[in-house]
C-alpha positions as CSV (number, residue, x, y, z in Angstrom):
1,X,0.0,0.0,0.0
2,X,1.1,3.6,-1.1
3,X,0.0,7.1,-0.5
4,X,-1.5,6.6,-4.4
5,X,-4.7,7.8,-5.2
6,X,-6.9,4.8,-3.9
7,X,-5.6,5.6,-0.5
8,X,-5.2,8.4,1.4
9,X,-2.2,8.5,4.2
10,X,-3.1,9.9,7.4
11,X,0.0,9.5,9.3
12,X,2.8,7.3,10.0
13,X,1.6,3.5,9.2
14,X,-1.7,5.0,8.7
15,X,-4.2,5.3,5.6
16,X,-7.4,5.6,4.9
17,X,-9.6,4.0,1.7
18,X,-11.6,6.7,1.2
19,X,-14.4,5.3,-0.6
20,X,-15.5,2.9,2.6
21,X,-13.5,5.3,4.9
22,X,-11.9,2.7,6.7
23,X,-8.9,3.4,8.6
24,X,-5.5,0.7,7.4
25,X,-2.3,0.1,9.3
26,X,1.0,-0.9,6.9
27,X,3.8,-1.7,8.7
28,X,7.2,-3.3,8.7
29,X,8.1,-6.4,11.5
30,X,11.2,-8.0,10.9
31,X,11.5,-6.8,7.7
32,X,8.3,-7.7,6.2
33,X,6.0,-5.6,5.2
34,X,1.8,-6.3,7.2
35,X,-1.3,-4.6,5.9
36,X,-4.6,-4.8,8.3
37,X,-7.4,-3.5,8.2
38,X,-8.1,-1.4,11.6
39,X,-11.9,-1.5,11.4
40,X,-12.7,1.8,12.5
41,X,-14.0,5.5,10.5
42,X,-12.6,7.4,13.2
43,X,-9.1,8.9,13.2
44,X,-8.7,9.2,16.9
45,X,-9.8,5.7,17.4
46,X,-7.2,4.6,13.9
47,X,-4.4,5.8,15.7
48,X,-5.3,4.0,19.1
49,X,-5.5,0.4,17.0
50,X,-2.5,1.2,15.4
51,X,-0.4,1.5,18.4
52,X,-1.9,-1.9,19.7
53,X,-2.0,-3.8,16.7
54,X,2.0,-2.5,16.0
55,X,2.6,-4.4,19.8
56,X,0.7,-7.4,19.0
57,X,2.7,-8.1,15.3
58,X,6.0,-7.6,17.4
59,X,4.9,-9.8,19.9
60,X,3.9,-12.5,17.5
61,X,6.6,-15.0,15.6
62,X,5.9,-14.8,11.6
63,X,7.1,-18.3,11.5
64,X,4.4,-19.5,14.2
65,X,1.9,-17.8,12.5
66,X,-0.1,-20.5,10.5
67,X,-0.6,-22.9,13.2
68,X,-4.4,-24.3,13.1
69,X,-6.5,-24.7,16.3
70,X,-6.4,-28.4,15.4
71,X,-2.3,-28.4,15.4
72,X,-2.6,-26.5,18.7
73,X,-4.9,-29.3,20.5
74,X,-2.4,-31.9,19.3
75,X,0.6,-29.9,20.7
76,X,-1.6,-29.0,24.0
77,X,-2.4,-33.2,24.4
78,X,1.7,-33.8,24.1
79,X,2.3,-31.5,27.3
80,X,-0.3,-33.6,29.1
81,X,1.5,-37.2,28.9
82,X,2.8,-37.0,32.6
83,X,-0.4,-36.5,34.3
84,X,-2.9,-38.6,35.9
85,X,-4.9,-41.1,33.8
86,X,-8.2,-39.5,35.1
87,X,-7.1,-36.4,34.9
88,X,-6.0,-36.8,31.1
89,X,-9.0,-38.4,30.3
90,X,-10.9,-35.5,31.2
91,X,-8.7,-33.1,29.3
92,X,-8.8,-35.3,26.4
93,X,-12.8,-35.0,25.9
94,X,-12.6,-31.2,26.1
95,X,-9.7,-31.4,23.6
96,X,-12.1,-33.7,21.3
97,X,-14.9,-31.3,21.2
98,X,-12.9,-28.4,20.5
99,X,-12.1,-30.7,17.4
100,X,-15.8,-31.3,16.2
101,X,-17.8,-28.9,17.7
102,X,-15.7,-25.0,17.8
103,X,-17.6,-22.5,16.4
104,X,-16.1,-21.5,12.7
105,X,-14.0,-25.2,12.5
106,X,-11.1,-25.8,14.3
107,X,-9.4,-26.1,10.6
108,X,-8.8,-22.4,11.2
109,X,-5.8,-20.6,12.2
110,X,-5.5,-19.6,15.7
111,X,-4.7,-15.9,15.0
112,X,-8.6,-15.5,13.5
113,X,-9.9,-17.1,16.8
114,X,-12.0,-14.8,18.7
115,X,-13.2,-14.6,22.1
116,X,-17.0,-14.4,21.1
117,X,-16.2,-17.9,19.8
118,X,-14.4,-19.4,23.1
119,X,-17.5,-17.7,25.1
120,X,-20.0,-19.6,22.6
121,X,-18.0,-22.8,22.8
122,X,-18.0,-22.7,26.8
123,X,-21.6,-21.8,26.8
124,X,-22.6,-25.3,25.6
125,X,-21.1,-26.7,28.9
126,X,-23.9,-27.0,32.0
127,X,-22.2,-27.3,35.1
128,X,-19.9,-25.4,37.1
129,X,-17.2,-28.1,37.1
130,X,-18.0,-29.1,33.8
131,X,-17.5,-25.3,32.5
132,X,-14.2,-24.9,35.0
133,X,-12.6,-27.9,33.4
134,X,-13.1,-26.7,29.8
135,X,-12.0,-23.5,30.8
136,X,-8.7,-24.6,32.7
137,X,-8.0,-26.5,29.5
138,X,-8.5,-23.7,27.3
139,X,-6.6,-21.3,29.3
140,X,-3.5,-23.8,29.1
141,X,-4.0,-24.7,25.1
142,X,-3.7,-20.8,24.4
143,X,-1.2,-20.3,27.0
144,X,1.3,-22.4,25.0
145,X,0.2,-20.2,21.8
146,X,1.3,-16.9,23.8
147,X,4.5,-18.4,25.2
148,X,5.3,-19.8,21.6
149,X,4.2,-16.5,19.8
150,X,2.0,-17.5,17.9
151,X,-0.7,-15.3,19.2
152,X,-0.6,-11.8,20.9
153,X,-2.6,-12.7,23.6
154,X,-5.8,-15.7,24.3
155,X,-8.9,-15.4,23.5
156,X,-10.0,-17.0,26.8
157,X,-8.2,-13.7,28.4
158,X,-10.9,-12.5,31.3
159,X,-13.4,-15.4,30.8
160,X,-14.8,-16.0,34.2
161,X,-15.5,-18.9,35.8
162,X,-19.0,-20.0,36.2
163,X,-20.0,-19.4,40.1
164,X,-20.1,-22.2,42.1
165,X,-23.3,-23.4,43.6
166,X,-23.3,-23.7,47.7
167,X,-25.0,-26.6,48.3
168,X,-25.1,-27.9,51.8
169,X,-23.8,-31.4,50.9
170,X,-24.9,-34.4,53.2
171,X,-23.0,-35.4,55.7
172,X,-23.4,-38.8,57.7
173,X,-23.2,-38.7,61.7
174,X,-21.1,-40.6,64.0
175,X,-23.8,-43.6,65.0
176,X,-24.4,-43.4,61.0
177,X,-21.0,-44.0,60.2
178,X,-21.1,-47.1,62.7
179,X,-23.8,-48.6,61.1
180,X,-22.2,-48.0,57.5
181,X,-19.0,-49.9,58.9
182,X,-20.6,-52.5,60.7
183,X,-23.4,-53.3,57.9
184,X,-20.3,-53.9,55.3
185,X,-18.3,-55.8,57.7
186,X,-21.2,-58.6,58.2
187,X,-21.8,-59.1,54.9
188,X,-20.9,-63.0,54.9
189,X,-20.7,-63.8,51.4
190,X,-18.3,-60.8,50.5
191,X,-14.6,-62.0,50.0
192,X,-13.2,-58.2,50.7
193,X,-15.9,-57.4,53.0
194,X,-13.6,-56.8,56.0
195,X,-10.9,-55.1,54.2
196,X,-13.6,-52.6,52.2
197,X,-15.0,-52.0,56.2
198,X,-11.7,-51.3,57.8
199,X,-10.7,-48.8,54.4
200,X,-13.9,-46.8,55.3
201,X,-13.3,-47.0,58.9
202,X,-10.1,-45.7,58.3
203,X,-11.4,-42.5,56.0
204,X,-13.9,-41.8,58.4
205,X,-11.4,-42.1,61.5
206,X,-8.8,-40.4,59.9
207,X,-10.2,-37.7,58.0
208,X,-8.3,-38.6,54.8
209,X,-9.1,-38.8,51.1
210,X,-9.3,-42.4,49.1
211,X,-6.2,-42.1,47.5
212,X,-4.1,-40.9,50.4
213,X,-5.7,-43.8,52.1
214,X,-4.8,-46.4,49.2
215,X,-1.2,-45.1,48.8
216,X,-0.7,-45.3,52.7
217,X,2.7,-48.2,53.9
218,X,3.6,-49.6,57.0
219,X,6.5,-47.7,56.5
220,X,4.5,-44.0,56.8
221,X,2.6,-45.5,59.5
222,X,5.1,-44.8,63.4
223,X,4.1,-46.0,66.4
224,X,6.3,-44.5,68.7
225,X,6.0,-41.0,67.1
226,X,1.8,-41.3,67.0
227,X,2.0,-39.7,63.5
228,X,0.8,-41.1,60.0
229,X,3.1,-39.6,56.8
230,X,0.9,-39.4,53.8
231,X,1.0,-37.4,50.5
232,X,-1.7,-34.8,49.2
233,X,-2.1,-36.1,45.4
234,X,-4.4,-33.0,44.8
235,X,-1.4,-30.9,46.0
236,X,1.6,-33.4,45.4
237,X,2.8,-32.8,49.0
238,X,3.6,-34.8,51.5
239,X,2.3,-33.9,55.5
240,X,2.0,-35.6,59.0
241,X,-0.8,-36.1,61.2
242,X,-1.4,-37.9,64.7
243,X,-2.5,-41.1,65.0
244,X,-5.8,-39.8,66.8
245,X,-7.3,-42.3,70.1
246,X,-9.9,-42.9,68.1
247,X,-7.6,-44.7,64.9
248,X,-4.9,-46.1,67.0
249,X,-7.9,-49.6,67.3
250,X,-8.0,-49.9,64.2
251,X,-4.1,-49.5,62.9
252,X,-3.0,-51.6,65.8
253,X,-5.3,-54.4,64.9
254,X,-4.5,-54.3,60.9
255,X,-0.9,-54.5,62.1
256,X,-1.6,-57.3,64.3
257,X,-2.5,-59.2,61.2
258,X,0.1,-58.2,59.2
259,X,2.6,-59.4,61.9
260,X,0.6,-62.5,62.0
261,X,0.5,-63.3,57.8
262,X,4.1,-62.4,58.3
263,X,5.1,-65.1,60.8
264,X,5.7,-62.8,63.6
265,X,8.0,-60.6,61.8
266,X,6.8,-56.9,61.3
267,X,5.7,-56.0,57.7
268,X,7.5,-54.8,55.4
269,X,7.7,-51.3,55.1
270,X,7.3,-51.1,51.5
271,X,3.9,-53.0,51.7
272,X,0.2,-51.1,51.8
273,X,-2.0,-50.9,55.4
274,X,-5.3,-51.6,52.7
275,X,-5.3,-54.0,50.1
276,X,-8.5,-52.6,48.0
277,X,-8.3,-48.9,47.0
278,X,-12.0,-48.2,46.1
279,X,-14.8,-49.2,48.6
280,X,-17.4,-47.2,46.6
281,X,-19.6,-49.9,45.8
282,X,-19.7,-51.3,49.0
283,X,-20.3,-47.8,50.4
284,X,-23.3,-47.8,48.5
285,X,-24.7,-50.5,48.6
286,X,-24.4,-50.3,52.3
287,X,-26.5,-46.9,52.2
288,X,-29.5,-48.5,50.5
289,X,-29.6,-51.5,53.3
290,X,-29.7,-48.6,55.7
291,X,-31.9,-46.5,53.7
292,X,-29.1,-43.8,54.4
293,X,-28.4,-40.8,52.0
294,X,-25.8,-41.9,48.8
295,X,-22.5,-40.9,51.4
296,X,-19.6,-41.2,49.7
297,X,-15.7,-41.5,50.9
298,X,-15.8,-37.7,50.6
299,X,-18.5,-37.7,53.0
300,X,-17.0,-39.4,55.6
301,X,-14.5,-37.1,55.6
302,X,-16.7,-34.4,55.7
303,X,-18.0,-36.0,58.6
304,X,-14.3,-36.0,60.0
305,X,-14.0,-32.1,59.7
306,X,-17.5,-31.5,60.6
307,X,-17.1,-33.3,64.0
308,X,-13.8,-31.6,64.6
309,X,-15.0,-27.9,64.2
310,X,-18.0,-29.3,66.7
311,X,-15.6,-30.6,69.0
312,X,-14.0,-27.3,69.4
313,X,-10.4,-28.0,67.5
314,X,-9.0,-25.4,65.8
315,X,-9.6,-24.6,62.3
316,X,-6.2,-24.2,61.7
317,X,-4.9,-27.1,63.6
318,X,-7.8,-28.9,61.0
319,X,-6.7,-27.6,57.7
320,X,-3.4,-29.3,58.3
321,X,-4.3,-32.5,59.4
322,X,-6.1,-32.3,55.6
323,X,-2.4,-31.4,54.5
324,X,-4.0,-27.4,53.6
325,X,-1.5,-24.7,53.2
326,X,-4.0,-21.6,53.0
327,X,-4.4,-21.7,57.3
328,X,-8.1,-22.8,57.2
329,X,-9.6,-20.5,54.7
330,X,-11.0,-23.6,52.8
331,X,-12.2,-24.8,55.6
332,X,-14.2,-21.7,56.9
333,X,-15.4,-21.4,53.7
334,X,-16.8,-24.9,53.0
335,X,-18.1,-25.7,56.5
336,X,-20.0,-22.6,57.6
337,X,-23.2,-25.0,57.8
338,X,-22.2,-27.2,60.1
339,X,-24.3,-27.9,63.1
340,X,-24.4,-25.2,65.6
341,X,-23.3,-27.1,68.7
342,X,-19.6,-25.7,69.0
343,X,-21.4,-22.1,68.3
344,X,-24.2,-22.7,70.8
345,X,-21.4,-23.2,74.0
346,X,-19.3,-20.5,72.5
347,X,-22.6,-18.3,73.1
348,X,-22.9,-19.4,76.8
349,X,-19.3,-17.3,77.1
350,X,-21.3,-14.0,76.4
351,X,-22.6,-13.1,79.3
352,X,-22.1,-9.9,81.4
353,X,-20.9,-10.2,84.7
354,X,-22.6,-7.9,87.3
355,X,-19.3,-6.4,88.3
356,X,-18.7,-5.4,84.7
357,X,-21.8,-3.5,84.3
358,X,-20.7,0.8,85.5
359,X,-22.1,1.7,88.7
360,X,-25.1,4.2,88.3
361,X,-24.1,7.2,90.8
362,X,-26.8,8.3,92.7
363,X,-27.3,11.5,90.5
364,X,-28.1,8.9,87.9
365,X,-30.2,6.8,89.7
366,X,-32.6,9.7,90.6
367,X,-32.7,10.6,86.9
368,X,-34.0,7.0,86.2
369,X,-36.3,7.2,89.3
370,X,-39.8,7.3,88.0
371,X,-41.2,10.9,88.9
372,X,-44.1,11.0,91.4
373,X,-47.6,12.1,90.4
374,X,-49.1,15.0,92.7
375,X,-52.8,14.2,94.1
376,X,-56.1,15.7,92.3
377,X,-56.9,18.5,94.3
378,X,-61.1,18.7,95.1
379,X,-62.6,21.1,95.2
380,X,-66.4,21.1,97.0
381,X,-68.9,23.5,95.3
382,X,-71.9,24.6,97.3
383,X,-75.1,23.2,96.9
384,X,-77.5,25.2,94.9
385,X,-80.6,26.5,96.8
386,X,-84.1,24.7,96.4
387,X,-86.1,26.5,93.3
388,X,-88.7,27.5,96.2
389,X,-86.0,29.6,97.8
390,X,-84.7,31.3,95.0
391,X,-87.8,33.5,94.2
């Protein structure tokens, strides 16, 4: 483009087509010449666009520049390959519908993106988690585009996560929690009914999650110290809690039968305290015998937290026995419907003591005397004279 007829210059890298009246940027990146159109009639505006569209061409690699949505999942999926299987199985169906169903085809190159069509795309997802997920993944597949400059910046840039519903979630009780344990464990014609009833005595007990359950060894289990060592998979870190009265039972007895399938010798550290990892079904099944709400292993440690906070322990002391860095935030957060009992005794506390309340002087306590009301006066009239008398 030139300052020829068809096109009118209206300042450095700046023309305008003055039959539509569009405004035009031409510029030079790397030695190579870029003409775009700025989409605008107005000059002040022109000029504004320029400036930003100059940044984003700098920003952007020339080389990296016909990369397709498509090529970009494929090089998104690659980065993946380390991370849990559930966790890339849920990143992989995101990744598939971007394939068939993003607005436009995802046969286009990821510089015409826009976010109207990330926003429409996210729109088709109903659920909060559902909508978070696709969005995480989004927000890493163009993250790798920026980093790799192929694009200036994502399209997914200030997309806000759905809010989160607050549902009160249900949460079994203590002589619930018996039952649940005790209903599995007699269930006579189960091979792995004792081992699924110990495993959801232990999450209960413990206040742990499944798969820092599963994962725990005899070696992270110390007797003499009273402490458990387990690893936060959410978090991948490791933390320590006490081996609370109420668990020390149930890991002294498991390791009384380890001892004992070991021929006396203690078991090897190396060796797992549960041999099943998922008791859901038995879970469940155990709730419809009791006619019991659908609990789950993440109830039970609900049920953990729940009956801590009751108890009086304090929230800070609880976020780290659930291996939490963030000093009970979470915790506040998530459980401010639990039942009122540690509240109610805490309530009992506010009460004035009659020495606290300030002495009235005795100006005051005239002022607060109720005044006294002075007697009706009566007054006797005399008795008009009989009619006969008056004449």
């Amino acid at each position: 483009m030139s300052s020829s007829a068809s096109f009118e210059k209206a300042g450095e890298c700046l023309y305008r087509n003055p039959s539509s009246g569009t405004y035009y940027a031409l510029v030079k990146i790397r030695g190579k010449q870029i003409k775009a159109s700025l989409k605008t009639k107005g000059l002040v505006e022109a000029r504004r666009k320029l400036k930003l569209k100059r940044e984003e061409l700098e920003l952007i690699d020339p080389e990296q520049g016909k990369i397709t949505l498509i090529d970009l999942c494929e090089k998104y999926l690659r980065t993946i390959k380390s991370q849990a299987v559930s966790t890339k199985i849920g990143k992989a169906g995101v990744i598939k519908r971007v394939k068939s169903e993003w607005p436009g085809g995802s046969d286009r190159l990821i510089q015409k993106i826009k976010p109207s069509e990330a926003m429409e795309f996210l729109a088709e997802y109903e659920g909060q988690s559902r909508h978070r997920q696709a969005l995480n993944v989004l927000r890493s597949m163009f993250a790798i585009a920026v980093k790799d400059r192929m694009i200036a910046r994502s399209p997914v840039d200030g997309e806000k996560q759905r809010k989160a519903s607050d549902p009160i979630r249900d949460t079994p009780t203590l002589s619930e929690f018996y039952q649940l344990v005790e209903s599995v464990r007699s269930q006579q014609f189960s091979d792995t009914a004792k081992e699924s009833a110990d495993f959801i005595e232990f999450l209960g007990l413990a206040g742990l999650g499944q798969a820092e359950a599963e994962s725990l060894t005899w070696g992270d289990v110390d007797f003499k110290k009273s402490l458990l060592i387990t690893f936060r998979h959410k978090t991948k870190s490791g933390f320590a809690i006490p081996i609370y009265p109420q668990l020390l039972p149930l890991l002294r007895r498991r390791n009384e039968a380890a001892v004992q399938q070991n021929e006396g010798k203690p078991p090897a550290k190396y060796l797992r305290v549960f041999n099943i990892g998922n008791p859901r079904i038995a879970l469940a099944s155990a709730c419809k015998r009791l006619d019991l709400p659908n609990y789950t292993c993440r109830s039970l440690r609900r049920m953990f937290i729940t009956i801590a906070i009751e108890r009086g322990v304090d929230v800070k002391v609880i976020a780290q026995w659930q291996g939490h860095k963030d000093g009970g935030k979470l915790i506040l957060n998530t459980y401010s419907h639990v039942r009122p009992v540690h509240s109610l005794e805490m309530a009992k506390l506010m009460v004035i003591e009659p020495a606290e309340k300030p002495q009235k002087t005795k100006a005051a306590k005239a002022a607060a005397r109720p005044a006294r009301k002075t007697p009706a006066v009566r007054v006797r009239l005399p008795h008009a004279p009989p009619a006969s008398l008056q004449s």
